[in-house]
N, C-alpha and C positions, 0 to 999 in steps of 0.2 A: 775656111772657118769651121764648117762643118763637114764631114763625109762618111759615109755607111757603106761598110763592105758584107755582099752579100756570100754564105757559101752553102753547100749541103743540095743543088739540084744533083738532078742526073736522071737514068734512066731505071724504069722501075716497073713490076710486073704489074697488073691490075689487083687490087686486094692485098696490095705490100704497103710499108710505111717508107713515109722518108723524114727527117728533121732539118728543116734551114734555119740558118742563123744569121742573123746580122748584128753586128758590132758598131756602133756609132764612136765616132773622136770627133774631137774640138769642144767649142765652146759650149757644154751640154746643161743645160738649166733643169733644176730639179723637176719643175713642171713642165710637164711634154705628154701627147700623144706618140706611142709608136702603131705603127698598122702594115698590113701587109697587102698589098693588092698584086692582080694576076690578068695576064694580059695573053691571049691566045688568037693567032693570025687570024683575020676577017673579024673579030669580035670585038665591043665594046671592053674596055678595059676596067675590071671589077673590084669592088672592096671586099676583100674576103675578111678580115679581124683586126680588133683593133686595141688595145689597152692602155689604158694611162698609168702613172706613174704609181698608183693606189691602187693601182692591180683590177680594176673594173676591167669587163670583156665583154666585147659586142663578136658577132659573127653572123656570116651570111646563112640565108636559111639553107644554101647549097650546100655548106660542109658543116655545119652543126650538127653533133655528136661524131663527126669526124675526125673533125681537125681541133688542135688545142694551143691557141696565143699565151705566152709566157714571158717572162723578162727578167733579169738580174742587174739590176739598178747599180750596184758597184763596179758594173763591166760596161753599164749603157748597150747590156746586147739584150736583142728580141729572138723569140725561137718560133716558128711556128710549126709542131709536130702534126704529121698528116696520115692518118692512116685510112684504110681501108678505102686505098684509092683508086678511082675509076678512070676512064678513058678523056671523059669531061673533065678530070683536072688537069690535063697539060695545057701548058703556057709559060712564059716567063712570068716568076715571080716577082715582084720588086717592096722592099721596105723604105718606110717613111717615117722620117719624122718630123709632129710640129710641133712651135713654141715661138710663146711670144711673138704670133702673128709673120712666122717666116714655117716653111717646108721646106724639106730636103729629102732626094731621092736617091737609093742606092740603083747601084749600074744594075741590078737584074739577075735570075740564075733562072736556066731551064729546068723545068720540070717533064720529061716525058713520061706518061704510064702507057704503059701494054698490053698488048690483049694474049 
């Protein structure tokens, strides 16, 4: 029905950027939450941003004025641009979306940064 492909991890130096994107298909209803959370081996799994479809944005106090949630509503894709990144932002990233009381998870994409 629905599914979200995530792409744009990899490896990265400390103090570089990266841009992920996920694309959502299926049945996509004009009203939705998209957001991005991040999830790093031994650690609770985090909400980093999040936007609705009116373009509101919330973000963690951990990457505010870092990182910047976006969207293009005629593609159903989210972006989350990351810069000025640290050693603490590696994890898998994963994108979500809800609506009308249902969620859906994309498969996930690594993020390593470097020292």
């Amino acid at each position: 029905q629905v599914q979200l492909v995530e792409s744009g991890g990899g490896l990265v130096q400390a103090g570089g950027s990266l841009r992920l994107s996920c694309a959502a298909s299926g049945t996509i209803f004009s009203s939705n939450v998209m957001a991005w959370y991040r999830h790093a081996p031994g650690k609770q799994r985090e909400l980093v941003a999040h936007i609705t479809s009116a373009g509101s944005t919330n973000y963690a106090d951990s990457v505010k004025g870092r990182f910047t949630i976006s969207r293009d509503n005629a593609k159903n894709t989210v972006y989350l641009q990351m810069n000025s990144l640290k050693l603490e932002d590696t994890a898998v990233y994963y994108c979500k979306i809800s609506m009308r009381g249902s969620s859906y998870w994309g498969q996930g994409t690594q993020v390593t940064v470097s020292s």
